[in-house]
N, C-alpha and C positions, 0 to 999 in steps of 0.2 A: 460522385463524392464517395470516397472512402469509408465505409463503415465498421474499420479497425487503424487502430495507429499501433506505431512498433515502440515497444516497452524495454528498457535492461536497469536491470536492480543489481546495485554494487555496494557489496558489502565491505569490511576489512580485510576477508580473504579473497575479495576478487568480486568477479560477475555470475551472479546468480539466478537470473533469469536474463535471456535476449530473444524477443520473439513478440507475435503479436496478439494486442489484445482489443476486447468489442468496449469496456467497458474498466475504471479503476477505481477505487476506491482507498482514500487514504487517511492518516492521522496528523491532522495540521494543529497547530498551534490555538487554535480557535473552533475546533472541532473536526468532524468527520468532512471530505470534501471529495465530489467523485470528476474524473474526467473522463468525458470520451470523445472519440474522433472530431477532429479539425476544434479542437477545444484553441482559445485564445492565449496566445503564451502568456507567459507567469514565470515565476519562481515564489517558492513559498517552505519555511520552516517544517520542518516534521517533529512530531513527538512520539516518545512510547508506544507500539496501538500496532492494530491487526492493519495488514496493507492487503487489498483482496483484488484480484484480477479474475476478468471471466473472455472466455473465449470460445467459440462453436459449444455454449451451453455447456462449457465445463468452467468450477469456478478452481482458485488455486490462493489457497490462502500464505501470509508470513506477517510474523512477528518483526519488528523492524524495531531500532533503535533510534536513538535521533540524527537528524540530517536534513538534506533538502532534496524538493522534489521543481525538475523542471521539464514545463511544456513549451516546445518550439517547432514549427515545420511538422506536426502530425506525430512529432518523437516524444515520448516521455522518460525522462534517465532522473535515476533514482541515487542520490548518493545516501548509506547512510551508516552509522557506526560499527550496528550489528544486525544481521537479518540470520533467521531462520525458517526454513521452509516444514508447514504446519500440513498431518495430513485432515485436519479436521478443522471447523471454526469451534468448534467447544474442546479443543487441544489447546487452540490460540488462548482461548478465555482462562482458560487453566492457568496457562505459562503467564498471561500477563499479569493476573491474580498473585502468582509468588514477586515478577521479579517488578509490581511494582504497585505492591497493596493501597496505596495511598487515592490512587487514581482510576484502582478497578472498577468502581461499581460509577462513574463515568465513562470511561471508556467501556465498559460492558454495553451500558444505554447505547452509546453510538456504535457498536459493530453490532447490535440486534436490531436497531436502526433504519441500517443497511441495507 
């Protein structure tokens, strides 16, 4: 059994990450929600919020806009309006803090959470 599935995040300019990860963490509509390997397919809404992947013990965080996230065959593809790749999680908290005050100190709780 595989203990990474392969991940691509597509934003409005394109593919922003393609590659594999141990572990994901995302912003769903109903809160924080993680997948990892041979996870049960889905499709599911995204919101606003820190999207966090880790891989050989390195994590790699983005800011994401809204869109959907779907697990099929060991794959996870990420569509979603806007992504931006974060070099820190308290850069994420930052950015999501301006571009969407209303909902930060909820989404702050779920990506310290995390």
């Amino acid at each position: 059994m595989d203990a990474f599935f392969q991940v691509t995040l597509i934003g409005s300019s394109g593919v922003v990450f393609d590659g594999p990860a141990e572990a994901l963490s995302a912003p769903g509509g109903s809160g924080s929600f993680g997948v990892l390997a041979n996870h049960a397919p889905m499709i599911c809404a995204l919101t606003t919020g820190i999207l966090s992947l880790r891989y050989q013990g390195q994590e790699q965080y983005y800011l994401v806009g809204n869109g959907y996230l779907e697990v099929c065959d060991n794959r996870v593809a990420v569509l979603v309006s806007n992504i931006r790749t974060l070099e820190t999680l308290e850069a994420g908290k930052q950015l999501l803090k301006e571009v969407n005050p209303w909902k930060a100190a909820d989404r702050l709780a779920e990506a310290q959470s995390a």
